[in-house]
C-alpha positions as a Python dict, from the first residue, in 0.01 Angstrom:
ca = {
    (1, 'X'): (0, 0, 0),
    (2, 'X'): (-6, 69, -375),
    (3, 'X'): (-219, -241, -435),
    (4, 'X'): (-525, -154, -207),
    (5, 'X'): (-498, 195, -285),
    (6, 'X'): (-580, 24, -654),
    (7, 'X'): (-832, -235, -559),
    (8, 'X'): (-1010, 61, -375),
    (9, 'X'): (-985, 306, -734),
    (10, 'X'): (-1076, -24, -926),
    (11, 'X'): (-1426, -85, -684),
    (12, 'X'): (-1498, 270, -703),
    (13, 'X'): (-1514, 275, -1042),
    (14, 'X'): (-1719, -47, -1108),
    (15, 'X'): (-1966, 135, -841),
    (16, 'X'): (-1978, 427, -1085),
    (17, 'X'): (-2032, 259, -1341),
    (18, 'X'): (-2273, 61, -1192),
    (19, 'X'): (-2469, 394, -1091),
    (20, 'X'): (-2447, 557, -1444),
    (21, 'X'): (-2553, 240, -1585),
    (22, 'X'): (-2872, 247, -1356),
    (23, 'X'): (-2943, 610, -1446),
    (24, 'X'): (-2886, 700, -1082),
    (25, 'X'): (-2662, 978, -960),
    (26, 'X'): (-2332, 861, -806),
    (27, 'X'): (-2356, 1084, -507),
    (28, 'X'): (-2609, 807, -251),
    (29, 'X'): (-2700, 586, -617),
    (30, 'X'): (-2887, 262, -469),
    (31, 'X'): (-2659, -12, -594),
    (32, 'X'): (-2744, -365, -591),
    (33, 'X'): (-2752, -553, -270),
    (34, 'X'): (-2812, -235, -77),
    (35, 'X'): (-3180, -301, -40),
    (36, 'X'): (-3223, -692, 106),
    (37, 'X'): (-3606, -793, 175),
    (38, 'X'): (-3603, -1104, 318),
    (39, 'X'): (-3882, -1319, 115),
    (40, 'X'): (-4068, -1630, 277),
    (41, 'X'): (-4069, -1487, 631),
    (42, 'X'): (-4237, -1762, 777),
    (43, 'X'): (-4050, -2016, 606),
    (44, 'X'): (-3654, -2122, 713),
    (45, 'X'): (-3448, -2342, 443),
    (46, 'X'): (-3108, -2485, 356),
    (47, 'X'): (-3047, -2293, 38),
    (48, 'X'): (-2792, -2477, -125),
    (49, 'X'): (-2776, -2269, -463),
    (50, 'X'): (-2942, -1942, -649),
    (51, 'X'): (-2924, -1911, -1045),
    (52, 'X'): (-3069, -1541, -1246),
    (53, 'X'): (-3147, -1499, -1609),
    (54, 'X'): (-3001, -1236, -1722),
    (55, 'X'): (-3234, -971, -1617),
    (56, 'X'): (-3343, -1085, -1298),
    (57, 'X'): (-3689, -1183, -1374),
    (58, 'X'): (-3658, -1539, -1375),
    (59, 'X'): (-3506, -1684, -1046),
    (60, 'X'): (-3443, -2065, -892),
    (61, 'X'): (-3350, -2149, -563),
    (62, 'X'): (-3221, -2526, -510),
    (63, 'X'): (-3325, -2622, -104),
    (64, 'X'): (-3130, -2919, 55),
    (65, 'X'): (-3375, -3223, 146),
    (66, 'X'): (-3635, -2971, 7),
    (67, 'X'): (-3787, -2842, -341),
    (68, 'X'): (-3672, -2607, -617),
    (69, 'X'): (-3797, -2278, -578),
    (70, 'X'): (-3896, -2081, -931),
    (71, 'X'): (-3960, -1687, -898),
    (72, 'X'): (-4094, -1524, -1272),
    (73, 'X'): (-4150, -1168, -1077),
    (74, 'X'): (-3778, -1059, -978),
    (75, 'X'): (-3773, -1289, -664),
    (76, 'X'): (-4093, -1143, -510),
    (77, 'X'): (-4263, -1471, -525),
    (78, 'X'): (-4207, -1823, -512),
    (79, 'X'): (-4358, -2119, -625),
    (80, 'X'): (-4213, -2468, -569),
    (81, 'X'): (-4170, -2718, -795),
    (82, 'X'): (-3983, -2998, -811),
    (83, 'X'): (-3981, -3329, -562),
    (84, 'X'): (-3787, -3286, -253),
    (85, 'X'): (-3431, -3439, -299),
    (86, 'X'): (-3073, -3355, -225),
    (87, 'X'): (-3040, -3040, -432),
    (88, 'X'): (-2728, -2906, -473),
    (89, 'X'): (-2661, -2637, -736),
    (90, 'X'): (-2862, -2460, -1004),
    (91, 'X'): (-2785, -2261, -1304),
    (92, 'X'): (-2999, -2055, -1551),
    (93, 'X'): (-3008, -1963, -1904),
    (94, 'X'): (-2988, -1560, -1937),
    (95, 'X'): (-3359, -1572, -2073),
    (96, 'X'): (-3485, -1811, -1793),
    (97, 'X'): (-3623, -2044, -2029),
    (98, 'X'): (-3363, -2293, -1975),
    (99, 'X'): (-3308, -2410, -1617),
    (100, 'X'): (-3026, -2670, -1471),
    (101, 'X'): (-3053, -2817, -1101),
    (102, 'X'): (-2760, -3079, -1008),
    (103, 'X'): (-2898, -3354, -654),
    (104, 'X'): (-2599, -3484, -438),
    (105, 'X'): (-2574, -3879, -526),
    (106, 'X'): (-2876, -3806, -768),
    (107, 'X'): (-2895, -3708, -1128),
    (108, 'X'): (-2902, -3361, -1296),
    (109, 'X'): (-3247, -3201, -1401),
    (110, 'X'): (-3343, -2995, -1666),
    (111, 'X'): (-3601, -2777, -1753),
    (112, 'X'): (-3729, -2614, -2048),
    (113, 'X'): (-4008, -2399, -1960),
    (114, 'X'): (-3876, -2191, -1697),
    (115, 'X'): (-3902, -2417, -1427),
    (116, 'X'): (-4241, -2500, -1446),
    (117, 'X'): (-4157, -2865, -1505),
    (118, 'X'): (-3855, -3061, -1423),
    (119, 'X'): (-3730, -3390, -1627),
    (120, 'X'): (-3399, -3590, -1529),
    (121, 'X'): (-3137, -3667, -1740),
    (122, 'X'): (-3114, -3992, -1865),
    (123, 'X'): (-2729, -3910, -1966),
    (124, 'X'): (-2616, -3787, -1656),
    (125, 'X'): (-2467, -4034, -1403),
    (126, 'X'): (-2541, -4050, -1049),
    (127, 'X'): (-2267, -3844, -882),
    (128, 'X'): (-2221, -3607, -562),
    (129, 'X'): (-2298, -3335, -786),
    (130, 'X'): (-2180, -3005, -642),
    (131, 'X'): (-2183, -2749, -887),
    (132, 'X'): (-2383, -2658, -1243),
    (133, 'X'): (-2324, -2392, -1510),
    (134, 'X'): (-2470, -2362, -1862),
    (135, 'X'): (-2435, -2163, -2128),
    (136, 'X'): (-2643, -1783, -2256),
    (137, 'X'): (-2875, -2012, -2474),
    (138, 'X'): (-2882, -2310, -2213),
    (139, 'X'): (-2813, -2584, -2443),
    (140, 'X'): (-2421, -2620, -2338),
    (141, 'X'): (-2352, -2749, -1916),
    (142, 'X'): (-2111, -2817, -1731),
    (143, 'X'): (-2164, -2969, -1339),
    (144, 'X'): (-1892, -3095, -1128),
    (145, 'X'): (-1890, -3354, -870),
    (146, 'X'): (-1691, -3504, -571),
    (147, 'X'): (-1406, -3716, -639),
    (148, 'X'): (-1561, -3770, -1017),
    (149, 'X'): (-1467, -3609, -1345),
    (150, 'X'): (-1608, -3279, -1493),
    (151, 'X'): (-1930, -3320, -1689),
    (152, 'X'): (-2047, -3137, -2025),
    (153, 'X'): (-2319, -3129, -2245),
    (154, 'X'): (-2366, -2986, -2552),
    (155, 'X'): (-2719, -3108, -2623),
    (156, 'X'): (-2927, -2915, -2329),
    (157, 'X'): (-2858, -3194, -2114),
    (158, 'X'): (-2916, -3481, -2327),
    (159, 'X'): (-2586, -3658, -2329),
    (160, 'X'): (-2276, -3556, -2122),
    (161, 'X'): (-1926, -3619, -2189),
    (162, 'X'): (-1665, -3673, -1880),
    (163, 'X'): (-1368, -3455, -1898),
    (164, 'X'): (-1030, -3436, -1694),
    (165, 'X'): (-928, -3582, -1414),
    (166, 'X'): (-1136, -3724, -1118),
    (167, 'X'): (-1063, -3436, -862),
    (168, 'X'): (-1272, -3299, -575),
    (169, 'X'): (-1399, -3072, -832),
    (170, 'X'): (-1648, -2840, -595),
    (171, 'X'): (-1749, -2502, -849),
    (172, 'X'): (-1791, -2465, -1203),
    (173, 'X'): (-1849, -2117, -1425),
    (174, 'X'): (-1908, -2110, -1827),
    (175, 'X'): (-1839, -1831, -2028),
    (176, 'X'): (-2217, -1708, -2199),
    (177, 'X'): (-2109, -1864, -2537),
    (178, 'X'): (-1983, -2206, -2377),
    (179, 'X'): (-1673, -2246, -2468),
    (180, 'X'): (-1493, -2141, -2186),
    (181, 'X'): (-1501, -2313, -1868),
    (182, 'X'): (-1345, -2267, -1522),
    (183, 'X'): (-1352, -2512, -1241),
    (184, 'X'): (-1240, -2547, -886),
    (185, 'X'): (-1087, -2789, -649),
    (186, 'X'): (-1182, -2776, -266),
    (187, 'X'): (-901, -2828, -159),
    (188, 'X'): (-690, -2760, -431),
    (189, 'X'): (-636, -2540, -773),
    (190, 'X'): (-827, -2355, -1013),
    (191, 'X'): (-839, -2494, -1363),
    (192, 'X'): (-925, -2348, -1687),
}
């Protein structure tokens, strides 16, 4: 019908734009996620979460039961840090610098120095955390948890503020300056 025939126009033209932006011609332009190398070939984890900065240089990987896993090359190697806990979600400033990880009945962590080191914090409540988001600059969050309120911080993680209603809030995005936030409910709604 007339709508696929304009989700299909809409697609091919983020894919072109996606190849002029990358200075590649549209006729076979690599686009990304057409290249997957599998990293830690030897290794098998729950992944439970991924956050980029804004480039792609600086990666971290949240592992279930396991570590955080920090990348500084593009994802081409890893280095763990972190204890092993219940890791849940992650999110990342768009320089890298700043670096969120939510734990499942646990607090949230923060880092500062690009995941290097990882400090808990003292303002966030123990919660089934599910989801984490944060701001360009990394100093405003949001995380949502499981039959709790939505949390934000405007401090880098210092202090956090409950907002709305308890729900079984289960993802959370932030727009880059922070002051728009969408969350959803599993089951349930969207809210904005």
């Amino acid at each position: 019908g007339t709508a696929t025939l304009s989700d299909d126009a809409a697609q091919a033209a983020r894919f072109a734009s996606l190849a002029a932006l990358s200075g590649r011609p549209q006729n076979g332009a690599v686009l990304p996620g057409s290249g997957w190398v599998a990293r830690e070939s030897s290794f098998s984890r729950a992944y439970s979460g991924v956050a980029s900065s804004l480039d792609g240089r600086r990666l971290v990987a949240a592992a279930t039961g396991g570590q955080l896993y920090v990348s500084s090359d593009f994802g081409v190697n890893w280095v763990a840090r972190a204890s092993a806990l219940a890791w849940t979600a992650v999110a990342c400033s768009a320089d890298g610098s700043v670096m969120a990880a939510a734990v499942n009945n646990g607090n949230i962590y923060i880092s500062t120095d690009s995941g290097t080191t990882w400090v808990a914090s003292a303002g966030s409540s123990k919660l089934s955390w599910r989801a984490i988001t944060c701001s360009a600059d990394g100093q405003k969050l949001a995380a949502a948890a499981t039959n709790a309120k939505l949390y934000t911080s405007a401090d880098g993680g210092l202090t956090w503020v409950a907002r709305d209603s308890a729900r079984n809030w289960s993802g959370i995005a932030m727009s880059a300056d922070g002051t728009k936030l969408v969350a959803a409910v599993n089951p349930g709604q969207l809210y904005n």
